[in-house]
Backbone atoms as SQL, in Angstrom:
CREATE TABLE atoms (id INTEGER PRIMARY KEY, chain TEXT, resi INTEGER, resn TEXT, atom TEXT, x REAL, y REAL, z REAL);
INSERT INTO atoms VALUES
  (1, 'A', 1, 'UNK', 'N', -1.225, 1.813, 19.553),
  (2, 'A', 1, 'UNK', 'CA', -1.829, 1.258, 18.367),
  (3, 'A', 1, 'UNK', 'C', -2.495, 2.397, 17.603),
  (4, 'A', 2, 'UNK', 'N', -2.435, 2.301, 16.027),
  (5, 'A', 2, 'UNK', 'CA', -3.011, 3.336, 15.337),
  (6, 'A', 2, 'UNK', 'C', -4.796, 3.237, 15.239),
  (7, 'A', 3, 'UNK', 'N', -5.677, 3.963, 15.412),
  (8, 'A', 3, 'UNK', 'CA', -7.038, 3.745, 15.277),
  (9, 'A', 3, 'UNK', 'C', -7.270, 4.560, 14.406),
  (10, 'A', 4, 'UNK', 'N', -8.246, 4.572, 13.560),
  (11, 'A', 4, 'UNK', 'CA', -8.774, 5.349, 12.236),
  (12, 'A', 4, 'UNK', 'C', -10.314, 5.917, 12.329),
  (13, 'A', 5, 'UNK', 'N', -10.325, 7.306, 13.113),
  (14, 'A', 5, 'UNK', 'CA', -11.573, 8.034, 12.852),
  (15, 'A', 5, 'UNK', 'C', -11.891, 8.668, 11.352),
  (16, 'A', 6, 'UNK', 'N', -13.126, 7.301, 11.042),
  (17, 'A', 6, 'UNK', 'CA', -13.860, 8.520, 9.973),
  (18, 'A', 6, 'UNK', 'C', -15.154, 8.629, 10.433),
  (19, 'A', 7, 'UNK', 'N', -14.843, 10.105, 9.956),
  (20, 'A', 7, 'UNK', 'CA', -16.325, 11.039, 10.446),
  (21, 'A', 7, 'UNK', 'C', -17.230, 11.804, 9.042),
  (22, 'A', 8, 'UNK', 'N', -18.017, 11.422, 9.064),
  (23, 'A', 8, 'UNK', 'CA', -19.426, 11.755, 7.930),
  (24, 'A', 8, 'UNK', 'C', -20.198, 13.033, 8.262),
  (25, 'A', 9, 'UNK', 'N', -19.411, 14.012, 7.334),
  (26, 'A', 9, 'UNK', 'CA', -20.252, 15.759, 7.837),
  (27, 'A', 9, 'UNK', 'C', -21.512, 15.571, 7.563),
  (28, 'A', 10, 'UNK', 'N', -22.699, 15.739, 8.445),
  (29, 'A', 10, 'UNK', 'CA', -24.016, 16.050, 8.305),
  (30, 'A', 10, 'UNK', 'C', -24.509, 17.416, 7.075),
  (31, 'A', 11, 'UNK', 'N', -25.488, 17.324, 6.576),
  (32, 'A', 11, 'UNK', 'CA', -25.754, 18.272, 5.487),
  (33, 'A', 11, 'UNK', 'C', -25.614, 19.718, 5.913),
  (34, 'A', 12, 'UNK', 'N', -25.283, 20.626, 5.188),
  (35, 'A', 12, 'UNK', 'CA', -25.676, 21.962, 5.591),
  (36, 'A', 12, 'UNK', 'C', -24.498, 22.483, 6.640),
  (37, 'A', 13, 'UNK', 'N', -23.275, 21.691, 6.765),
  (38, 'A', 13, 'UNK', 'CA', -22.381, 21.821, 7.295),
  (39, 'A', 13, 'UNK', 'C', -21.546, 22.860, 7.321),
  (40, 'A', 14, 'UNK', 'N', -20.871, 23.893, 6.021),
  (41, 'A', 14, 'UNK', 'CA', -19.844, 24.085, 5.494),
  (42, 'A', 14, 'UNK', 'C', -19.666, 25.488, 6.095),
  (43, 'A', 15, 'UNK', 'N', -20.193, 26.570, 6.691),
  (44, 'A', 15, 'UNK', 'CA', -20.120, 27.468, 7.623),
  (45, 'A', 15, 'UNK', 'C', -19.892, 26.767, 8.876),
  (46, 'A', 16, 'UNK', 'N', -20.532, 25.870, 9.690),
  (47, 'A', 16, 'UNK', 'CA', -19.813, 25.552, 10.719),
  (48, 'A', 16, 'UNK', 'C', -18.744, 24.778, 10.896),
  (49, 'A', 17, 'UNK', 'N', -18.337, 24.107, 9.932),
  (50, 'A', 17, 'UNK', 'CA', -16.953, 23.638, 10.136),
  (51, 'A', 17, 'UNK', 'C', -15.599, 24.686, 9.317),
  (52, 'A', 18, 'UNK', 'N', -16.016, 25.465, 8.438),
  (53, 'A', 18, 'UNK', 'CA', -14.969, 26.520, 8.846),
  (54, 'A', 18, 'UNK', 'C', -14.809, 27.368, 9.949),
  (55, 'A', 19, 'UNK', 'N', -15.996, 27.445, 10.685),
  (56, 'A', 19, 'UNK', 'CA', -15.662, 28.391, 11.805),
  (57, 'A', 19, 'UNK', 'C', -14.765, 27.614, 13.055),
  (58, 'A', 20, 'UNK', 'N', -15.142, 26.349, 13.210),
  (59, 'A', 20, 'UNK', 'CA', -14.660, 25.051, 14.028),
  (60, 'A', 20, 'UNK', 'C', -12.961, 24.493, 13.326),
  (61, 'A', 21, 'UNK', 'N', -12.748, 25.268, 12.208),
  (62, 'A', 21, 'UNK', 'CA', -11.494, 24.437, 11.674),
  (63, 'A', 21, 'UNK', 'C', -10.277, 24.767, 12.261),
  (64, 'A', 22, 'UNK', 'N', -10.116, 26.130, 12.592),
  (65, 'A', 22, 'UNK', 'CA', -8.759, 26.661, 13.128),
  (66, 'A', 22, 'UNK', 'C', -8.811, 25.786, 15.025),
  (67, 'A', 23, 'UNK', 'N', -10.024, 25.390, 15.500),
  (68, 'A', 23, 'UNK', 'CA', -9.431, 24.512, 16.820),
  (69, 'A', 23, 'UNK', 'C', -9.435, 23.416, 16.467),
  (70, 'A', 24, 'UNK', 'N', -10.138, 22.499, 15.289),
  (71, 'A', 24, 'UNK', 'CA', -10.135, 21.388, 14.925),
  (72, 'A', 24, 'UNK', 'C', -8.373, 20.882, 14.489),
  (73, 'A', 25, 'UNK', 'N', -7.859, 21.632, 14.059),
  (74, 'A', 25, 'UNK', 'CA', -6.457, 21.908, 13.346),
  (75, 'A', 25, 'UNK', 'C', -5.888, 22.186, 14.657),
  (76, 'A', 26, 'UNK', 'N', -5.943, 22.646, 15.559),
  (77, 'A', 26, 'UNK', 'CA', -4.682, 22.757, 16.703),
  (78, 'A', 26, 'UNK', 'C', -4.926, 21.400, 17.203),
  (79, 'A', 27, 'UNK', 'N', -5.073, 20.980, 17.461),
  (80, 'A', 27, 'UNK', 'CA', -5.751, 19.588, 18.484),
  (81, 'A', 27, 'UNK', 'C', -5.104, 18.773, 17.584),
  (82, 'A', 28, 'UNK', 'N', -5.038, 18.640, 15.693),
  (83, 'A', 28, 'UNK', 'CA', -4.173, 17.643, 15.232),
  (84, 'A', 28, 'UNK', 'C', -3.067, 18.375, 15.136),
  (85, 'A', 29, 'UNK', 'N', -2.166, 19.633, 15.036),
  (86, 'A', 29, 'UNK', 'CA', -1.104, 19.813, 15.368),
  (87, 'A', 29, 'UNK', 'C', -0.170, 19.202, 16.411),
  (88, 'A', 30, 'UNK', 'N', -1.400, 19.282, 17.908),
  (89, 'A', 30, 'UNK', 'CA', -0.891, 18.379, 18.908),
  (90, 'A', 30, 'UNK', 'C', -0.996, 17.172, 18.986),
  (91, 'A', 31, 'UNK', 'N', -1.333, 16.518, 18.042),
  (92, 'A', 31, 'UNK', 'CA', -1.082, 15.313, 17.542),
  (93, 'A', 31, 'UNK', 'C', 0.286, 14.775, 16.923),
  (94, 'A', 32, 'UNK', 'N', 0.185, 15.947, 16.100),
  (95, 'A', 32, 'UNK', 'CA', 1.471, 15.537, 15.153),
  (96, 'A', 32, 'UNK', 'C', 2.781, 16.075, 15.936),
  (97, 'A', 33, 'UNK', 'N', 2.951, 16.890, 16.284),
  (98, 'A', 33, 'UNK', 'CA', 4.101, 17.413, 17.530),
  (99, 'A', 33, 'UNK', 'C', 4.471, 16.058, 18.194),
  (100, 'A', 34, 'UNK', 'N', 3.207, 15.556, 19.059),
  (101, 'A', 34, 'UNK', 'CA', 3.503, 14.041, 20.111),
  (102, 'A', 34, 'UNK', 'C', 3.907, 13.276, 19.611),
  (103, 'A', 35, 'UNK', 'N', 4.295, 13.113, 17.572),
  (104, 'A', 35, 'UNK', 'CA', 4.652, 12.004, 17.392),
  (105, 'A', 35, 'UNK', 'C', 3.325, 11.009, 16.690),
  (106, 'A', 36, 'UNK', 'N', 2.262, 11.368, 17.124),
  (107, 'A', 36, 'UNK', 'CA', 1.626, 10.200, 16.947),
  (108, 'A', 36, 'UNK', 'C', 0.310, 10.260, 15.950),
  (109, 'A', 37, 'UNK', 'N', 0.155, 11.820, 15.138),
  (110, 'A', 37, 'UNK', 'CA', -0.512, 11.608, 13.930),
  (111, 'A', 37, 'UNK', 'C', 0.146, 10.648, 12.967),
  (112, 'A', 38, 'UNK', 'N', -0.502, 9.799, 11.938),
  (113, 'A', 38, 'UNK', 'CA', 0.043, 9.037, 10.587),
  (114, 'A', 38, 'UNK', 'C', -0.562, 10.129, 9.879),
  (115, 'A', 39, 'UNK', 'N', -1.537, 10.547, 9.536),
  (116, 'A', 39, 'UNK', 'CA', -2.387, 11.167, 8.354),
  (117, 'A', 39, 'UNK', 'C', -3.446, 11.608, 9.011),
  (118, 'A', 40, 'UNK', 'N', -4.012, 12.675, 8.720),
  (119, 'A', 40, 'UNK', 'CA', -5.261, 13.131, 8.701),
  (120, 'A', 40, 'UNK', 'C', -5.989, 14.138, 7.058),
  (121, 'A', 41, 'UNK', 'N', -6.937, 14.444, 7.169),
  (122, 'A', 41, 'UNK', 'CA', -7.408, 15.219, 5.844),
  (123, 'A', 41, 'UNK', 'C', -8.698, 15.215, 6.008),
  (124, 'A', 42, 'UNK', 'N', -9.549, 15.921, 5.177),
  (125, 'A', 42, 'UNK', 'CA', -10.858, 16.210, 4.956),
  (126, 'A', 42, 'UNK', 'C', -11.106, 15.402, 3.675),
  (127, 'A', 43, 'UNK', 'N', -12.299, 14.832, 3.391),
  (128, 'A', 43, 'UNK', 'CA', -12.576, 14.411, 2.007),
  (129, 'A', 43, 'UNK', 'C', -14.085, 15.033, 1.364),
  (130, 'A', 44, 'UNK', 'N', -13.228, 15.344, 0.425),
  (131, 'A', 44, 'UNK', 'CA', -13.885, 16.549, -0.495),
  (132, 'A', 44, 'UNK', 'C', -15.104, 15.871, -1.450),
  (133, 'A', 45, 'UNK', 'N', -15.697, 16.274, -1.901),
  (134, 'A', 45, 'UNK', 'CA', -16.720, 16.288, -2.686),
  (135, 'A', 45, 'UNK', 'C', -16.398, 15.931, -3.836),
  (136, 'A', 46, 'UNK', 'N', -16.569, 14.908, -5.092),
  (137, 'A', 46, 'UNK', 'CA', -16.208, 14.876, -6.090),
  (138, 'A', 46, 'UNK', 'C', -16.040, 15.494, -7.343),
  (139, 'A', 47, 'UNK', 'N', -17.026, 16.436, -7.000),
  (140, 'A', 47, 'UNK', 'CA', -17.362, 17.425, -8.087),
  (141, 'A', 47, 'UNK', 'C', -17.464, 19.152, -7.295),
  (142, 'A', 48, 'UNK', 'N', -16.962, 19.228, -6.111),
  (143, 'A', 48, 'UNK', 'CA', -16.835, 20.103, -5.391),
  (144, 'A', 48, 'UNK', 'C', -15.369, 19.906, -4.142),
  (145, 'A', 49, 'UNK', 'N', -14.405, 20.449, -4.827),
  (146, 'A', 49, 'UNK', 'CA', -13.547, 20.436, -3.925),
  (147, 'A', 49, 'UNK', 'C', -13.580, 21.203, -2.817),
  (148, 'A', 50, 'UNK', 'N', -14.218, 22.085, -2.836),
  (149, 'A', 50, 'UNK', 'CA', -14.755, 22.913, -1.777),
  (150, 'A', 50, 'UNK', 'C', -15.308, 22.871, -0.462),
  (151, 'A', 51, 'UNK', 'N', -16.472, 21.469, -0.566),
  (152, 'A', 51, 'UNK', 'CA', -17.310, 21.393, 0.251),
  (153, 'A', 51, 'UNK', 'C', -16.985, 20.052, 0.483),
  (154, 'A', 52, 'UNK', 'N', -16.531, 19.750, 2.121),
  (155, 'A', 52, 'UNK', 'CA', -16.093, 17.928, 2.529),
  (156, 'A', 52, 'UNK', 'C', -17.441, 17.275, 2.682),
  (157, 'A', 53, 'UNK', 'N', -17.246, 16.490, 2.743),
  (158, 'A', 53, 'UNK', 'CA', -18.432, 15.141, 3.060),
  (159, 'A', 53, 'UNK', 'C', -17.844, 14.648, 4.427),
  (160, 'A', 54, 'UNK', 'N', -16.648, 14.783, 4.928),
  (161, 'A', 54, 'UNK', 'CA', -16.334, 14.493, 5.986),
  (162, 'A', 54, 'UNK', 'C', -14.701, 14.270, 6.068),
  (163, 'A', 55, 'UNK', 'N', -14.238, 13.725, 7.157),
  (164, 'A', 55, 'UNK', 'CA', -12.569, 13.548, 7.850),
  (165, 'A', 55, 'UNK', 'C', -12.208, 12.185, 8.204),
  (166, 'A', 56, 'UNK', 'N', -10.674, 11.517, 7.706),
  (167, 'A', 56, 'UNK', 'CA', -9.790, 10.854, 8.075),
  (168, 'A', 56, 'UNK', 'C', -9.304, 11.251, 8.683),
  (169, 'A', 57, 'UNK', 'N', -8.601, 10.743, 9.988),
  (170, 'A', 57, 'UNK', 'CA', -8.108, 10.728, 11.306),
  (171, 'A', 57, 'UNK', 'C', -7.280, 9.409, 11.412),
  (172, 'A', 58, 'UNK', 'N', -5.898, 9.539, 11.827),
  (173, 'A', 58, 'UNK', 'CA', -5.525, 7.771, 11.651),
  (174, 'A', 58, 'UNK', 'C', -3.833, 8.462, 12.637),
  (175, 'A', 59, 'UNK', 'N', -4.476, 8.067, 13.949),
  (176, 'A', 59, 'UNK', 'CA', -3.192, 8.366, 14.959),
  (177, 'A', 59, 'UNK', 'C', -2.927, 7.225, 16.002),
  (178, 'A', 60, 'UNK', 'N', -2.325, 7.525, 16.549),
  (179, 'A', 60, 'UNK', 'CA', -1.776, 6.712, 17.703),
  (180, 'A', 60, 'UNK', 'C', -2.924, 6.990, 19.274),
  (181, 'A', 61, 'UNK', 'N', -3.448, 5.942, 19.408),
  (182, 'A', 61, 'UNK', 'CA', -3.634, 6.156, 20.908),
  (183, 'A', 61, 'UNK', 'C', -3.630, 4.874, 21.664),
  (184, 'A', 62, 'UNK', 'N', -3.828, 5.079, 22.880),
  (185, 'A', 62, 'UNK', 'CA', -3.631, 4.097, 23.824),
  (186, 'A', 62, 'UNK', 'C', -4.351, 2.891, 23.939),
  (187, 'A', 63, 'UNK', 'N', -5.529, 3.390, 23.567),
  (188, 'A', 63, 'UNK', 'CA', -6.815, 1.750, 23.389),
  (189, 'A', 63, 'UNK', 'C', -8.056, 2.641, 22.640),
  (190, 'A', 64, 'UNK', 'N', -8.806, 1.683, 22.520),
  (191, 'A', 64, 'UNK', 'CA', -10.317, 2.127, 21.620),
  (192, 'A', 64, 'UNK', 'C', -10.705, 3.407, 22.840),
  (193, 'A', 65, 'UNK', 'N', -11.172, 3.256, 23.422),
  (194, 'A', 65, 'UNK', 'CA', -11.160, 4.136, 24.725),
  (195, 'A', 65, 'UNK', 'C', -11.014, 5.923, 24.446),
  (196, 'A', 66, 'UNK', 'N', -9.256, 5.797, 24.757),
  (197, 'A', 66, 'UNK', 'CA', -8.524, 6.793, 24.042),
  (198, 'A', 66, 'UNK', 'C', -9.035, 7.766, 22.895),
  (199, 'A', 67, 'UNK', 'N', -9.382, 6.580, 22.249),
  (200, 'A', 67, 'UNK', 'CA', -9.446, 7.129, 20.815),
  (201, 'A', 67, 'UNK', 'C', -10.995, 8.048, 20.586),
  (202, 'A', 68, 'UNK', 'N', -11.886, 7.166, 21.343),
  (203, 'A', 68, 'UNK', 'CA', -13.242, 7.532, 21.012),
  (204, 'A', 68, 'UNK', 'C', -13.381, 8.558, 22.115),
  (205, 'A', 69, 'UNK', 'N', -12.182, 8.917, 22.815),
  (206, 'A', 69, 'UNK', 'CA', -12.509, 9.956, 24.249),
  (207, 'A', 69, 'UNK', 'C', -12.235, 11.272, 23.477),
  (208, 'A', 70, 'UNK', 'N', -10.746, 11.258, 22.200),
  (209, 'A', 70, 'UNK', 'CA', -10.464, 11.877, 21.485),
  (210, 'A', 70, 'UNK', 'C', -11.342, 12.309, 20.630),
  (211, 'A', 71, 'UNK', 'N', -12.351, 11.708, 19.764),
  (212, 'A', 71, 'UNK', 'CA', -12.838, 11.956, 18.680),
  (213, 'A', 71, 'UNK', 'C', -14.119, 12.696, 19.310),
  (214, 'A', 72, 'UNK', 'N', -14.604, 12.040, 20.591),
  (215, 'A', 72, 'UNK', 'CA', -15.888, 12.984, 21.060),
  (216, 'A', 72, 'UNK', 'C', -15.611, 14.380, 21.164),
  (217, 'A', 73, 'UNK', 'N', -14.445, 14.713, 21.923),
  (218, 'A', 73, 'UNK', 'CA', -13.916, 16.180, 22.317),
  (219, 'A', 73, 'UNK', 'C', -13.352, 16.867, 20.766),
  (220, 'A', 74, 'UNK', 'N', -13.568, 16.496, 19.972),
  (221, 'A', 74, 'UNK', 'CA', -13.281, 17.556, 18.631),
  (222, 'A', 74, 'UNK', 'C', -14.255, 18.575, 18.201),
  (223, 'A', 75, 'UNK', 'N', -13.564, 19.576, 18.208),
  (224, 'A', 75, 'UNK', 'CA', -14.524, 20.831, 17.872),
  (225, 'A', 75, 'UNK', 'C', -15.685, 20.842, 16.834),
  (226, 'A', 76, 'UNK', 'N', -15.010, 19.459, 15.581),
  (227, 'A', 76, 'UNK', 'CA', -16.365, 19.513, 15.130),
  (228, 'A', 76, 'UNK', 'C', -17.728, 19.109, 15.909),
  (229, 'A', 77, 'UNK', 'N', -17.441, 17.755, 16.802),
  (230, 'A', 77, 'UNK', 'CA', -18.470, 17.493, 16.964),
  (231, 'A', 77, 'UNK', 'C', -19.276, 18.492, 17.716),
  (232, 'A', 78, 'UNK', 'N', -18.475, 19.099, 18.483),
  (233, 'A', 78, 'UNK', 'CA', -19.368, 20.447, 19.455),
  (234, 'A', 78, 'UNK', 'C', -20.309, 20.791, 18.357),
  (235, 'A', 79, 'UNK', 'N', -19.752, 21.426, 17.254),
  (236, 'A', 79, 'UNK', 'CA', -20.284, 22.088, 16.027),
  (237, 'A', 79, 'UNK', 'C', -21.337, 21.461, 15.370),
  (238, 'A', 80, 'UNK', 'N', -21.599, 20.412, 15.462),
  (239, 'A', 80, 'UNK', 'CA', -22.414, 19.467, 14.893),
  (240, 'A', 80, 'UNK', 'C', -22.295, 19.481, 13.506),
  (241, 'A', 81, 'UNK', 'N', -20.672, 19.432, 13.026),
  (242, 'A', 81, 'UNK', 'CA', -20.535, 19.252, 11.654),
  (243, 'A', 81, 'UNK', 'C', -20.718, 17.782, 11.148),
  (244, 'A', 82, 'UNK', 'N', -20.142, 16.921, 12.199),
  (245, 'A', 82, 'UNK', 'CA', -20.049, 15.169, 11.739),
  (246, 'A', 82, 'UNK', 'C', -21.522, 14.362, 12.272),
  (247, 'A', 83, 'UNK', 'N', -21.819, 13.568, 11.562),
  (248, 'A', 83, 'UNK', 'CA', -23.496, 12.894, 11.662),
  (249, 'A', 83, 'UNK', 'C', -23.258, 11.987, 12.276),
  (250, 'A', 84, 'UNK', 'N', -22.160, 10.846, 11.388),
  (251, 'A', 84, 'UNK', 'CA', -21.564, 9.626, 12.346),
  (252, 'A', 84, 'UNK', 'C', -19.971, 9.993, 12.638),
  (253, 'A', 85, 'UNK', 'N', -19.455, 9.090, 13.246),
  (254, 'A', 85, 'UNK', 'CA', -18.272, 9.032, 13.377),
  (255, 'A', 85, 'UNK', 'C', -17.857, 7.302, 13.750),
  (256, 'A', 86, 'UNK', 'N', -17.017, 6.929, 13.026),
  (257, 'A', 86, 'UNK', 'CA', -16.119, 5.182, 12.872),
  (258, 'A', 86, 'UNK', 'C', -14.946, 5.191, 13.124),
  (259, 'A', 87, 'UNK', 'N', -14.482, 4.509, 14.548),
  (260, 'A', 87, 'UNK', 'CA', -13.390, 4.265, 15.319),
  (261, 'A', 87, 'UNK', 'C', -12.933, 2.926, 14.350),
  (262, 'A', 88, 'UNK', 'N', -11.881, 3.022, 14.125),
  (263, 'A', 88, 'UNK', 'CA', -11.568, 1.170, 14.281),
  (264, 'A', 88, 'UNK', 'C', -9.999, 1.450, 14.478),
  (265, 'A', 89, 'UNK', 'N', -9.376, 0.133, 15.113),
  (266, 'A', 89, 'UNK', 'CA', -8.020, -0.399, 14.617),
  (267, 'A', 89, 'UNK', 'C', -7.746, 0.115, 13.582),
  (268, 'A', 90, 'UNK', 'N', -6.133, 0.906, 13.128),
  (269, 'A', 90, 'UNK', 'CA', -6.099, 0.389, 12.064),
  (270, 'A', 90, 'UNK', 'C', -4.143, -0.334, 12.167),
  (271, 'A', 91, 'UNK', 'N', -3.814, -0.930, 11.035),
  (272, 'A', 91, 'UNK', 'CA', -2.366, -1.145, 10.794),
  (273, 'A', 91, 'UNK', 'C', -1.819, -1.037, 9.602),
  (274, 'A', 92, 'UNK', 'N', -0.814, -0.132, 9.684),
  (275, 'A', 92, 'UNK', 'CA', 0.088, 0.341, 9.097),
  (276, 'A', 92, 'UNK', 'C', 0.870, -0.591, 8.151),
  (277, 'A', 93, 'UNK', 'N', 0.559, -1.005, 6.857),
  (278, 'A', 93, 'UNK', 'CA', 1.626, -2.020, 6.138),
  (279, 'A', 93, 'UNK', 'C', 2.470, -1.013, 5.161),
  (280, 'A', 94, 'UNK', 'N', 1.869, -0.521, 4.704),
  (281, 'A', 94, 'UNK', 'CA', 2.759, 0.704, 3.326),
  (282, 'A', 94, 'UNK', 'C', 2.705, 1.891, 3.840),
  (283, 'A', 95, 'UNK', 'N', 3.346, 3.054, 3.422),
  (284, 'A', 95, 'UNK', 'CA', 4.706, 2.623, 3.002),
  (285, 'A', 95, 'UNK', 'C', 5.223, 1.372, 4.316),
  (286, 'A', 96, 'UNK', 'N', 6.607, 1.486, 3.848),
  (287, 'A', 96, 'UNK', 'CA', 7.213, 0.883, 4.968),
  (288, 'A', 96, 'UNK', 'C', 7.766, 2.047, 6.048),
  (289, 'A', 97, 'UNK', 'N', 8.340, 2.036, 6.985),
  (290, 'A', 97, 'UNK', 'CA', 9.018, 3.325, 7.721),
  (291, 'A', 97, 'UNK', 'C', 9.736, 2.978, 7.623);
């Protein structure tokens, strides 16, 4: 089942999550290799494309479990770039595959 981590960068972030991005980025490579990324991305600032406010995450795992075992072990959070972070279900209607 697909679950959808969004994660909310805490202030004062933007040095430690570039330094955290090149392992944050292998970990969804091995995502997407297994098959089982849909999408991921950073979401940017409206008036600063530069600086995120935080990350979409929307892959395949095995149960809520899985997912939140996944999202703890991400380099950001080591980094203490993300403040919260929101697991849910999600399902796939559009496109179609």
């Amino acid at each position: 089942m697909y679950y959808m981590i969004l994660a909310t960068d805490a202030d004062g972030v933007k040095e430690a999550r570039a330094a955290a991005r090149p392992a944050h980025l292998a970990r969804l490579t091995e995502l997407d290799a297994a098959g089982r990324l849909l999408i991921a991305g950073p979401n940017p600032l409206p008036d600063d494309e530069t600086t995120m406010s935080g990350s979409l995450i929307v892959a395949d795992f095995d149960d809520l479990d899985a997912a939140q075992a996944w999202a703890e072990a991400d380099p950001y959070v080591d980094a203490g770039v993300y403040s919260e972070v929101l697991i849910k279900p999600f399902k796939k209607v559009f496109p179609n595959a």
